[in-house]
C-alpha positions in Angstrom: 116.9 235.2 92.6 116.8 231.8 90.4 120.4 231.9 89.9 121.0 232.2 93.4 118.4 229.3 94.0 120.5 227.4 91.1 123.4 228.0 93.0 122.3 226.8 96.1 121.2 223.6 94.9 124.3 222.4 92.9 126.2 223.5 95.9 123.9 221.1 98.2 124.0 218.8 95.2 127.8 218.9 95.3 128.0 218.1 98.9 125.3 215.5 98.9 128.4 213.6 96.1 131.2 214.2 99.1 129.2 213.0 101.8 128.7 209.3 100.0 132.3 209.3 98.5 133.4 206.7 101.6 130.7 204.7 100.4 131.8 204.7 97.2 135.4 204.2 98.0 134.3 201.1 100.4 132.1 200.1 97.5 135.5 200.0 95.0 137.8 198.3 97.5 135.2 195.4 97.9 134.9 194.9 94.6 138.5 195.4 94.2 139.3 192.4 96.7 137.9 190.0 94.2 139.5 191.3 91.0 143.2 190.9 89.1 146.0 193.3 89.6 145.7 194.7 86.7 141.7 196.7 87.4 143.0 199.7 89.4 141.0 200.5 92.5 141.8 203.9 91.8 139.8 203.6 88.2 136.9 202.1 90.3 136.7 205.0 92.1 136.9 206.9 89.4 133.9 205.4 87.5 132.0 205.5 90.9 132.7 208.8 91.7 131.4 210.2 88.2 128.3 208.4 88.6 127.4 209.4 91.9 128.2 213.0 90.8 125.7 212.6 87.7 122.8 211.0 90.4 123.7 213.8 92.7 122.4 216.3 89.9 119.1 214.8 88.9 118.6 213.3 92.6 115.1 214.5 93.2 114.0 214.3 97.4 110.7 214.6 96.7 110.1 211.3 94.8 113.1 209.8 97.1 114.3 210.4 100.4 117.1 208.5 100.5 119.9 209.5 98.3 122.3 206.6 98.9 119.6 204.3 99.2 118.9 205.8 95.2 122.2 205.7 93.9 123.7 202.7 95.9 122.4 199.9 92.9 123.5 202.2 90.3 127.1 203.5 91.2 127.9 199.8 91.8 126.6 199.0 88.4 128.7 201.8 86.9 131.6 199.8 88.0 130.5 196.5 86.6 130.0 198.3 83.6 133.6 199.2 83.2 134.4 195.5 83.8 132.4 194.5 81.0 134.4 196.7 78.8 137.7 195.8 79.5 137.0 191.7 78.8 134.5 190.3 76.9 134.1 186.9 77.7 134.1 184.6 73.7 132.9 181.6 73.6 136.5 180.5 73.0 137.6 182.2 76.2 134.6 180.0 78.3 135.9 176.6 76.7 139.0 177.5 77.7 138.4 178.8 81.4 135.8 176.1 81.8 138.8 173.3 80.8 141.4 175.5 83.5 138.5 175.2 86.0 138.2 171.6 86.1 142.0 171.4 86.1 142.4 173.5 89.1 139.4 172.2 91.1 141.0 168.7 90.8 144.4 169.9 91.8 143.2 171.7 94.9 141.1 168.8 95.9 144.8 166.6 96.0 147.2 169.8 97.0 145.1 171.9 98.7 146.4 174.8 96.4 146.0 176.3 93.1 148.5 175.2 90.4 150.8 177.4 88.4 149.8 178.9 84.9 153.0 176.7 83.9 151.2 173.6 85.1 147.8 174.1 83.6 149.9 174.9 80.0 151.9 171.9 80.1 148.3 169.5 80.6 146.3 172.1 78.0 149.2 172.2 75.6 148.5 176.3 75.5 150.8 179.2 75.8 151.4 179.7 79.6 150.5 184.0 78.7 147.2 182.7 77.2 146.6 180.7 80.6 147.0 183.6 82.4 145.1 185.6 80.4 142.3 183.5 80.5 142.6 183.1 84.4 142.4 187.3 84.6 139.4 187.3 82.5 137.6 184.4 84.8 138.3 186.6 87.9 136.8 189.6 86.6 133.8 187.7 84.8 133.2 186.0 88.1 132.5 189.1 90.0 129.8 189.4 87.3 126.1 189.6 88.6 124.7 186.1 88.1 122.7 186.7 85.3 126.2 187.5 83.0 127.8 184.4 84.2 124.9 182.4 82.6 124.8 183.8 79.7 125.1 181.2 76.9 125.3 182.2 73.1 125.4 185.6 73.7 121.3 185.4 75.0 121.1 186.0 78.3 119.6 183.4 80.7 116.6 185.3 81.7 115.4 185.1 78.4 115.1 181.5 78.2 114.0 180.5 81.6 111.6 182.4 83.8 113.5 183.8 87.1 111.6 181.9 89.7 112.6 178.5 87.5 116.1 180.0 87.5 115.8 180.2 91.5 115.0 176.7 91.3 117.2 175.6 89.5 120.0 177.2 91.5 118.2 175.6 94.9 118.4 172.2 93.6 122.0 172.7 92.4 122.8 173.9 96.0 121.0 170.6 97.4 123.6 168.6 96.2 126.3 170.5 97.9 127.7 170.3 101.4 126.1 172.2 104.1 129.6 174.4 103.8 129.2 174.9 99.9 125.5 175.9 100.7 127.2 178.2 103.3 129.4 180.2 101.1 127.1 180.7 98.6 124.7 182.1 100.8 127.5 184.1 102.4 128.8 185.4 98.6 125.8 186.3 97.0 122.9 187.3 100.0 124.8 188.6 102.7 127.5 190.5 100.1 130.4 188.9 102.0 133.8 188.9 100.2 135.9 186.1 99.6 138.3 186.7 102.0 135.5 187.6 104.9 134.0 184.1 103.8 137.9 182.6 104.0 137.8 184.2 107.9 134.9 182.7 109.2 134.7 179.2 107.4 138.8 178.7 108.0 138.8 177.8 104.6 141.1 179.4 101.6 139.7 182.6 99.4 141.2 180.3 96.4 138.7 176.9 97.9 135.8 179.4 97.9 136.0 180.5 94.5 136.2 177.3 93.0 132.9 176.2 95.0 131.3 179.7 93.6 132.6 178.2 90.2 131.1 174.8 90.6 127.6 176.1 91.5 127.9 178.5 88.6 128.7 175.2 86.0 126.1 173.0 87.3 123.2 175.8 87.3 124.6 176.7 83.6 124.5 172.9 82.7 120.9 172.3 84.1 119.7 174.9 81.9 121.5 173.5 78.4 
């Protein structure tokens, strides 16, 4: 009797895991929009699919009725997981993305476009490969959740500043923005929009949109030092 009462409940278990699989899958490919080549969306999947199995065992309906609702937060941070792993962001690596930032934000604000890795070499005086390197590692750090992307010293910015003076801080960078920076910001991180879903409404380039989500993410970590 309480192995066929096991048995029932890894098999609804099990098909609790299938049913949320899209979700998982849409969950990957948005994520996957805003990342390099080289992360596989098939890997994302992979790491998302493993998690979701894992919640699907210990998923309990009595203290949650909601299963996606439960595992939503925590598949997705799976995921972010894995990105943490495959590039951790030296302080080297920040000078040096921080330096390519500025370089292309002032080239698009002439040509409208990013420059080439051989362009920001030549004015660095770097190996083009470590350029590009560094420009992989920034698109996969910027998909980070805030709170990694101000991260200073290895301590993380929650330990040196209360949140709500965090949120403040962040408001009175985004006061001194246009009413379309303010825009995209609220577009990226409150309404969950990608890049390219912002780049479709605004008329505006995924590559202009990034380097606004760059700019607000340099002042707020300057304001806090």
């Amino acid at each position: 009797m309480v192995e066929g009462y096991d048995a029932h409940i890894r098999h609804y278990q099990d098909e609790m895991a299938v049913k949320y699989l899209p979700a998982v899958k849409a969950m990957a490919y948005r994520l996957k929009e805003r990342l390099p080549r080289s992360v596989e969306f098939d890997d994302l999947v992979s790491i998302g699919a493993e998690e979701l199995i894992k919640l699907a065992r210990r998923y309990d309906r009595e203290q949650n009725d909601s299963f996606w609702g439960y595992a939503k937060s925590r598949v997705y941070g799976s995921m972010l997981d894995y990105l943490r792993s495959l590039d951790i962001v030296s302080r080297a690596n920040r000078k040096l993305i921080k330096q390519i930032d500025e370089i292309i934000s002032q080239y698009m604000d002439e040509y409208g476009v990013e420059p080439e890795n051989a362009y920001i070499a030549e004015i660095l005086q770097e190996d083009e490969q470590k350029i590009k390197d560094a420009r992989r590692v920034a698109a996969i750090y910027n998909v980070m959740p805030l709170h990694d992307q101000l991260e200073s010293n290895e301590k993380d910015a929650f330990s040196t500043i209360e949140q709500e003076e965090l949120i403040e801080k962040i408001m009175d960078v985004l006061k001194t923005m246009s009413e379309r920076d303010q825009m995209i910001i609220q577009m990226y991180y409150f309404e969950e929009l990608t890049y390219k879903e912002i780049s479709e409404i605004l008329d505006i380039t995924p590559s202009r949109i990034s380097q606004v989500h760059k700019r607000v993410i340099t002042k707020v970590r300057d304001s806090i030092g």
